[in-house]
N, C-alpha and C positions, 0 to 999 in steps of 0.2 A: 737157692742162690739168686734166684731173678724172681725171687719175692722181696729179697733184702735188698736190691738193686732197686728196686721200683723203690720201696720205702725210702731209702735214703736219696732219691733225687726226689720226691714229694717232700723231705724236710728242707731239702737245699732248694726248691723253689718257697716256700710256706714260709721263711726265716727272715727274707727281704719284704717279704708282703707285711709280716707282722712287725718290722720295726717299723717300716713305714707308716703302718697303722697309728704306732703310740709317739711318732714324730709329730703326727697332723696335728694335733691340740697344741703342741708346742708354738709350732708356727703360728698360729692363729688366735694365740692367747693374746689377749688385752695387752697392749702396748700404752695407753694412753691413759696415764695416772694425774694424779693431782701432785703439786709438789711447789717449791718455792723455789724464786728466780732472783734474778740483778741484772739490769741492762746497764751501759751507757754509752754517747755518741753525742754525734754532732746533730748542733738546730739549726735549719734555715728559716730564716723568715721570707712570709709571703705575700704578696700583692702590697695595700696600702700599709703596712707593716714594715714591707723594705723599703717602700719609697718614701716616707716619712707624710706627717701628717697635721693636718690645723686644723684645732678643736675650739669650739666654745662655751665655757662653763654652761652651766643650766640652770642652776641657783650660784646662789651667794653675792660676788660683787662683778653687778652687771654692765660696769664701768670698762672692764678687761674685755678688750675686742675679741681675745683669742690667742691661744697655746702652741706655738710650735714643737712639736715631737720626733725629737731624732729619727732618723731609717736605723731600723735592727737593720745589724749585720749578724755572720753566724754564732753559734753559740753553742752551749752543753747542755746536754740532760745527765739526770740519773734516777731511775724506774727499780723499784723496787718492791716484790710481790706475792702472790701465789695463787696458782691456778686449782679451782675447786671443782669439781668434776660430779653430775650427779647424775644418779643411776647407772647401770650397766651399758659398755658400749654396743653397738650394736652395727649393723650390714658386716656381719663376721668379724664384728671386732675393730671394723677398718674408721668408724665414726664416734664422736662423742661431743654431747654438748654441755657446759657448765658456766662458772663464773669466773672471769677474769679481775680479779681484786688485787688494783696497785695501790697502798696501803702510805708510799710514801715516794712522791713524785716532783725532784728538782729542777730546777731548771733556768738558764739564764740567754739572755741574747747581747753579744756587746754594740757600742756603736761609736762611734768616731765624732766626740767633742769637740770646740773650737780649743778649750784648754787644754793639751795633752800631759798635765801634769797628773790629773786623775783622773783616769779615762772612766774604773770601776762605778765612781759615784755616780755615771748618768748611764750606767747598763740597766737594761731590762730585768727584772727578777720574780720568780716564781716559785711557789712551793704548794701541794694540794696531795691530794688521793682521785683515783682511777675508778671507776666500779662499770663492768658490764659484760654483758652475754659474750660467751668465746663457744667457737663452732670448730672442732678440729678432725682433721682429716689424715690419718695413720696408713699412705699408699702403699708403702714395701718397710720391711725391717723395722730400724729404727728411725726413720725421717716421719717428720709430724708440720703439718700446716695450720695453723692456726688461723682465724679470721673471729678480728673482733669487732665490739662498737661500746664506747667507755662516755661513761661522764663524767668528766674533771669538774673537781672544786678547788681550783685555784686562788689562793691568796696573792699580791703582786705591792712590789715595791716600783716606784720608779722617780727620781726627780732629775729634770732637764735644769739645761741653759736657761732659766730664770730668774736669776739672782734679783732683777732691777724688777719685778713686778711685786713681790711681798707675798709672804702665804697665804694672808687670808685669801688670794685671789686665786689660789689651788690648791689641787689635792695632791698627796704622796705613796697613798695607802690606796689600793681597792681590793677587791671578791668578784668575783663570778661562780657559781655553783651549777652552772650551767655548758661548760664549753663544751662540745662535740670533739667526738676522736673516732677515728675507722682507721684501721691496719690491717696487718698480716705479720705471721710469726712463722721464720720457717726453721726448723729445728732439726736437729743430727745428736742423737745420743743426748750428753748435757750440753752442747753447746746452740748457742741461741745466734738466729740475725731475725731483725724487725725494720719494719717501715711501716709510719705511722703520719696521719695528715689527721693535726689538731686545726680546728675553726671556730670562729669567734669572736666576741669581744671582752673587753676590759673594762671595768667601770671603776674610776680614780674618785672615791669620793669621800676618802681616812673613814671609813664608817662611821659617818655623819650626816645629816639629813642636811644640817644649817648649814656644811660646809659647800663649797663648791664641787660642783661633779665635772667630770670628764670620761666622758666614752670613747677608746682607740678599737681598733680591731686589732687582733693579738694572731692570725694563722702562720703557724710552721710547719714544715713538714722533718720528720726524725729518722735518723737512721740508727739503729741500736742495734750493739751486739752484745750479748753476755753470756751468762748459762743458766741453765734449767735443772734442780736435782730433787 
């Protein structure tokens, strides 16, 4: 009788040890996958961006003393992507580092015309793709932090209050394949927030050599929410 007493309190202590055992891996399984996103939010623009700005062509017709450029005011994005993840994570799981590839990246800044008839036609306008290192950090459950650093290839539209100077004497069309981006992502399950400081400039020159160029600095800073699945 107090052999079967002894055994059945060694199973009733032995039975919490072993779920706990085949719980551990659970826990500590890889939370941090690759998978595709969608943000969208508001743009601020920043420094000579908000304050507006006087430019002077570089070629073309050197008769034109110089360009006035409206102040961005706020504006919209929309980020669109997916996060590629390589190798195994690793410091138990809790880190992983791979590629953040936004694949199709909107975006626009408005500004306040003398004509308020069409305010759209003299907004700031952007379209490009994202590409670069994401570093993420998986501290409890399911929250994940991200930190990235992206190179935009931006295409931009833009034409100002102009009218009285003529085209040939600017440009409407530029590229930059170069802009800088640094953020952070900070994640819950699928849903997403970001904050993101793009910097820069813009070079307005219809991709043409002959034509006149103009270079603005272009820095906003983003605040994005969407989800992650």
């Amino acid at each position: 009788m107090k052999r079967a007493a002894i055994i059945y309190v060694l199973f009733a202590l032995l039975i919490p040890l072993t779920g706990n055992a085949q719980d551990e891996p659970t826990y500590n399984k890889n939370r941090i996958n690759s998978g595709f996103y969608f943000s969208l939010g508001p743009v601020f623009p920043i420094g000579n961006y908000a304050l507006g700005q006087h430019v002077y062509p570089t070629s073309g017709n050197q008769s034109v003393t110089g360009l006035n450029y409206l102040p961005a005011k706020i504006g919209g994005a929309f980020d669109m992507g997916f996060l590629i993840y390589f190798g195994p994570a690793f410091a138990n799981n809790h880190l992983r580092a791979g590629l953040d590839a936004t694949f199709l990246s909107l975006w626009f800044n408005s500004t306040n015309p003398v004509d308020p008839n069409k305010p759209t036609d003299h907004y700031y306008w952007y379209g490009g793709q994202k590409f670069g290192p994401v570093f993420t950090i998986n501290p409890v459950d399911r929250l994940m932090i991200d930190i990235f650093y992206k190179i935009n290839a931006n295409f931009a539209y833009h034409y100002d209050e102009w009218d009285g100077i003529g085209e040939s004497n600017f440009s409407k069309y530029g590229m930059n394949f170069l802009q800088n981006e640094i953020g952070m992502n900070i994640r819950y399950s699928v849903m997403l927030f970001s904050a993101q400081y793009s910097f820069g400039e813009m070079k307005y020159d219809n991709f043409n050599k002959s034509k006149p160029s103009q270079t603005i600095e272009t820095s906003v800073f983003k605040i994005m929410i969407g989800i992650k699945i």
